[in-house]
C-alpha positions as CSV (number, residue, x, y, z in Angstrom):
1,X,130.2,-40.7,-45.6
2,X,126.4,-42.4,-45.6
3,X,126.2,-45.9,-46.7
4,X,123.5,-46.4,-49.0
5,X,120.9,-49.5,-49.3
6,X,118.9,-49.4,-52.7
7,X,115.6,-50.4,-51.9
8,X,114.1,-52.9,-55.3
9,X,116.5,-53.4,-58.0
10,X,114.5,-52.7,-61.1
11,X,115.9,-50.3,-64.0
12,X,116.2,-47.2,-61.7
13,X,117.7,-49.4,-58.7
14,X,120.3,-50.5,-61.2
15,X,121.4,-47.0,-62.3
16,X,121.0,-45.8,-58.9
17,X,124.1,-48.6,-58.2
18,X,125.8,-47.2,-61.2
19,X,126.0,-43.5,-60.4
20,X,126.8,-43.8,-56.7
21,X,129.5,-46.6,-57.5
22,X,131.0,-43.7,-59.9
23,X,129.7,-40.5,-58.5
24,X,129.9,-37.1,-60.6
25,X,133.7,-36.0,-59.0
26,X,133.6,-32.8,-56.9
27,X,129.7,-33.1,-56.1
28,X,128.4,-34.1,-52.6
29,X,127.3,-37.4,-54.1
30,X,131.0,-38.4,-53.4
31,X,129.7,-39.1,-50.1
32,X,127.2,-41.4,-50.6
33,X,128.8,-45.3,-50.5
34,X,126.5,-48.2,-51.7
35,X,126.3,-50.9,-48.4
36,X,123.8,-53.1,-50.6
37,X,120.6,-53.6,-51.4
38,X,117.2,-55.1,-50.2
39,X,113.5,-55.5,-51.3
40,X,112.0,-53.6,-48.3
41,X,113.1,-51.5,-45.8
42,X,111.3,-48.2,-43.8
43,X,111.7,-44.8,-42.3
44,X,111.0,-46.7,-38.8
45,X,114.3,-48.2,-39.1
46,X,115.5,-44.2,-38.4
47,X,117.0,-44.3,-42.6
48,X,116.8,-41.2,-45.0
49,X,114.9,-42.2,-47.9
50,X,115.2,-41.1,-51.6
51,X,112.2,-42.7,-53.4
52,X,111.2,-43.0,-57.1
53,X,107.7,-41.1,-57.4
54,X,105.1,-41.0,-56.4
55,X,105.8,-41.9,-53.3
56,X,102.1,-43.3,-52.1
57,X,99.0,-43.4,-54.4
58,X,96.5,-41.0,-52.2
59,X,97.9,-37.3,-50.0
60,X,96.9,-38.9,-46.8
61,X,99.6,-41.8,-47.4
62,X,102.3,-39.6,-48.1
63,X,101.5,-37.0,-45.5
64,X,102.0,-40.0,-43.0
65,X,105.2,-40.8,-44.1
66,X,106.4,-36.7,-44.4
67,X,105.3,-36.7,-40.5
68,X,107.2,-39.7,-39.9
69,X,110.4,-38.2,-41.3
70,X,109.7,-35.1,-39.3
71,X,109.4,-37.1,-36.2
72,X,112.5,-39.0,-36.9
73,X,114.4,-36.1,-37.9
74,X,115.3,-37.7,-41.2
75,X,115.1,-36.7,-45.1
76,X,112.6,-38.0,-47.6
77,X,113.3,-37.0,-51.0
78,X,111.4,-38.1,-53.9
79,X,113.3,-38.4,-57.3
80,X,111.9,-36.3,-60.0
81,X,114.2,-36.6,-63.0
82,X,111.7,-35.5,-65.4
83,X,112.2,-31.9,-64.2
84,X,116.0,-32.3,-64.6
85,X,115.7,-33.1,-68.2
86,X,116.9,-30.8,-70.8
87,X,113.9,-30.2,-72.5
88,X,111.8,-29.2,-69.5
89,X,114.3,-27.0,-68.5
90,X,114.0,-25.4,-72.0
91,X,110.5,-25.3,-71.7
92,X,111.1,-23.5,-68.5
93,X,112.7,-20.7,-69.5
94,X,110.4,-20.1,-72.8
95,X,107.4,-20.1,-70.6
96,X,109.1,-17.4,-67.9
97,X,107.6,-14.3,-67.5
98,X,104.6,-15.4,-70.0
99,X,101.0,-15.0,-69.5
100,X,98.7,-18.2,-69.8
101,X,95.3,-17.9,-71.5
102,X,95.1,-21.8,-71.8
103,X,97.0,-24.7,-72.7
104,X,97.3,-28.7,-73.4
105,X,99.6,-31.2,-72.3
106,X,99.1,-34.8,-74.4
107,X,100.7,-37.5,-73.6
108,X,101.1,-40.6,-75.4
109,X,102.6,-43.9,-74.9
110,X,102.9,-47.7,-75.2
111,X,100.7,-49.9,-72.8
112,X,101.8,-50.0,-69.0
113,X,101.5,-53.3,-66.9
114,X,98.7,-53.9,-65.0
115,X,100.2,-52.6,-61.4
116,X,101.4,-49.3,-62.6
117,X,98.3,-48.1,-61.1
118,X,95.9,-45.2,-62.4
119,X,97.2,-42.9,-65.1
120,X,96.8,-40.1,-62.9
121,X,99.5,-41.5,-60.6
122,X,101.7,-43.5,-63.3
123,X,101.6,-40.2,-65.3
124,X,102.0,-37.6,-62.2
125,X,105.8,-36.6,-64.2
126,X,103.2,-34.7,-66.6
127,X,101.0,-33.3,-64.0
128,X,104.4,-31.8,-62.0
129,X,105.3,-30.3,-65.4
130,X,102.1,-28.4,-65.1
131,X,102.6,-27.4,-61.6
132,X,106.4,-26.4,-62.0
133,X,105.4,-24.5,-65.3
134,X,101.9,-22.5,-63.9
135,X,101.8,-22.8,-60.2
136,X,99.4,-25.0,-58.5
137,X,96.2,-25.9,-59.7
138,X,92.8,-27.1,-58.9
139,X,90.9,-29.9,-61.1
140,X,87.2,-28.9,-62.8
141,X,86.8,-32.6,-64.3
142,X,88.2,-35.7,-65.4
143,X,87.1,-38.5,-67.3
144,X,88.2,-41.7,-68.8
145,X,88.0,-44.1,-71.5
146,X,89.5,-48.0,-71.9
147,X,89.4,-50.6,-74.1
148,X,91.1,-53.1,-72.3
149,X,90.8,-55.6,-75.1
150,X,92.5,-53.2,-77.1
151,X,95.1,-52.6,-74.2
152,X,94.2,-48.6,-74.6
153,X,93.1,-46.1,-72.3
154,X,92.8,-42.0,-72.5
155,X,92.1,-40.0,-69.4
156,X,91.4,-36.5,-70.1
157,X,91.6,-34.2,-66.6
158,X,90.4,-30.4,-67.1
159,X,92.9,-28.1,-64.5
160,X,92.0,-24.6,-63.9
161,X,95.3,-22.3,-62.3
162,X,95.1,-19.8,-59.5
163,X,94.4,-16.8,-62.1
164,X,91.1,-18.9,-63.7
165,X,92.7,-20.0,-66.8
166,X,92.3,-23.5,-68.1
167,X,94.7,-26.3,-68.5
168,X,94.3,-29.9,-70.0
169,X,96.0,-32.7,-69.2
170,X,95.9,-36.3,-71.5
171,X,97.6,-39.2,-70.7
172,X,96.9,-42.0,-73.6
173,X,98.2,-45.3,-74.3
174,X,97.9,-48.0,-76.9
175,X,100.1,-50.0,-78.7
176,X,100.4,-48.0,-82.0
177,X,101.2,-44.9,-79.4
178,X,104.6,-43.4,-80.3
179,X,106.3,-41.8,-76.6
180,X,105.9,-38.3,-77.1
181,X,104.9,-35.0,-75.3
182,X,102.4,-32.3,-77.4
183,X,101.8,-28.8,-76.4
184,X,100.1,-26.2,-77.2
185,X,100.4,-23.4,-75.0
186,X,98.4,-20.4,-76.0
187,X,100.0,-17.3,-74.3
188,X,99.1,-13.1,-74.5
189,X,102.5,-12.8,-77.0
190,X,102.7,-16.3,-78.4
191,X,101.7,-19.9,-78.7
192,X,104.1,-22.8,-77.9
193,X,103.3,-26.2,-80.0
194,X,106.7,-28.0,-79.1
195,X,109.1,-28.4,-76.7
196,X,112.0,-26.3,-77.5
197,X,115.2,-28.7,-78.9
198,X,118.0,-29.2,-76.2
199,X,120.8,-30.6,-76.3
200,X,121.5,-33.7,-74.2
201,X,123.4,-32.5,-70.9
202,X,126.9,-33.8,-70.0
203,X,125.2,-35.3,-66.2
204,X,122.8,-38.2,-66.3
205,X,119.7,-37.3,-65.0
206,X,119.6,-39.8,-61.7
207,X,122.9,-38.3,-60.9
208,X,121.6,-34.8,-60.7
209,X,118.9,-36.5,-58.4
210,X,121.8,-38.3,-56.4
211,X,123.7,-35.1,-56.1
212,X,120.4,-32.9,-55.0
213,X,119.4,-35.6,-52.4
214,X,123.1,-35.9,-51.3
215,X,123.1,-32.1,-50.5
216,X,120.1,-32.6,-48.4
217,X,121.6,-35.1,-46.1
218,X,124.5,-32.9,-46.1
219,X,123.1,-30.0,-45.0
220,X,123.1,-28.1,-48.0
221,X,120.0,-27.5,-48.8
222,X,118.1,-24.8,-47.2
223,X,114.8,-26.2,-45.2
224,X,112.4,-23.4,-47.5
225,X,113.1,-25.1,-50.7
226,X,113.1,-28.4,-48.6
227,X,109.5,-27.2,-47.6
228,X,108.3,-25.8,-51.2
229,X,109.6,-29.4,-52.8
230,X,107.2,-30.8,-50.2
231,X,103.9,-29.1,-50.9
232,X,105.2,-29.2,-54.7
233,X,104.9,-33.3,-54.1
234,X,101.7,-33.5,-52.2
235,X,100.0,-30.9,-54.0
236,X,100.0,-33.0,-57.3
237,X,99.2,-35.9,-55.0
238,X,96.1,-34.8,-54.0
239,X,95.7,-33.4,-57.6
240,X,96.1,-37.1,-58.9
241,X,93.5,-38.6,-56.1
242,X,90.8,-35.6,-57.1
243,X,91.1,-37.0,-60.9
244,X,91.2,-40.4,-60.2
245,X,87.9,-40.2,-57.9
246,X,86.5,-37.7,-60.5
247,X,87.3,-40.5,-63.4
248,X,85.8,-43.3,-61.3
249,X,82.6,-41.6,-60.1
């Protein structure tokens, strides 16, 4: 078994308590016990660590701490439900095997709090979308425009992937701003303007996350795909400091 300390008690602290006081039965999560829970704690202290992304807000930050769980021999896995859902993994599979000639990823929203830092790092689930779905990518521009009176903002970042096609990602907020995700993904055969429907799956989305990080400390999980999750992570890092700098310049 491996006790568990949640580290902040917000919304995902809370369900993380949930789903490892019930785990999924059958699933290595079954070993995972909750010892309690505490507003700070550290690698140093010799713990694995599963963390809500991102992890740091520049690469340099969260290369340290990937050293420092090398050195210590530990895991550090950070949760990424929003590739878990249903409809990304939809999405997935309808973009397989298709060719890109360009595309748009728009999201919308409500306003965020003051300290949920810069879009490019509050909205980073959207920029892994892109990554997941085309392969890494390099950033040609960025720019943005606020109203903080208004309590909007709209950053616009232009992506280019490794075969010179062009992506762009918007993140924009406002009060009036319905949550949603737009496509339009313009492909050789097709075009994509929604996310395909999908049905709600039978697992909760942080218990897939407790179950993947619970095969890691276990063992299960090879150290390749541990590896690719890692540049995966500090790839759209260092993706989300290029726009941010780009935006600020």
């Amino acid at each position: 078994m491996f006790g568990a300390v949640v580290v902040g008690v917000g919304t995902a602290g809370s369900v993380r308590i949930r789903d490892m006081l019930a785990p999924m039965a059958g699933s290595p999560a079954e070993k995972v016990a909750v010892k309690g829970f505490v507003s700070r704690a550290f690698l140093q202290a010799g713990k694995h660590v599963c963390v809500e992304y991102p992890m740091a807000l520049s690469y340099r930050a969260a290369m340290e701490l990937w050293d420092l769980a090398k050195k210590k021999g530990l895991i550090l896995h950070e949760e990424h439900i929003e590739l878990l859902s249903e409809d990304f993994k939809a999405l997935k599979r309808e973009v397989k095997g298709k060719v890109l000639q360009e595309g748009t990823l728009h999201f919308t929203g409500g306003p965020l709090k003051l300290n949920f830092g810069f879009p490019a790092f509050s909205g980073i689930a959207r920029l892994t979308w892109l990554v997941e779905l085309f392969g890494n990518l390099s950033v040609t521009g960025a720019t943005l425009e606020a109203d903080p009176d208004k309590n909007y903002f709209k950053m616009t970042a232009k992506l280019k992937t490794s075969s010179d096609r062009t992506l762009t990602w918007i993140e924009e907020r406002g009060p009036a701003f319905p949550r949603a995700k737009n496509i339009n993904f313009q492909f050789d055969s097709c075009t994509l303007t929604r996310i395909p429907a999908a049905p709600r799956g039978t697992v909760g989305l942080f218990m897939q996350d407790l179950v993947q990080f619970s095969a890691k400390l276990l063992g299960q999980v090879s150290p390749e795909e541990i590896q690719k999750e890692k540049l995966r992570v500090l790839h759209c890092l260092e993706l989300a400091e290029r726009i941010q700098e780009l935006c600020q310049s």
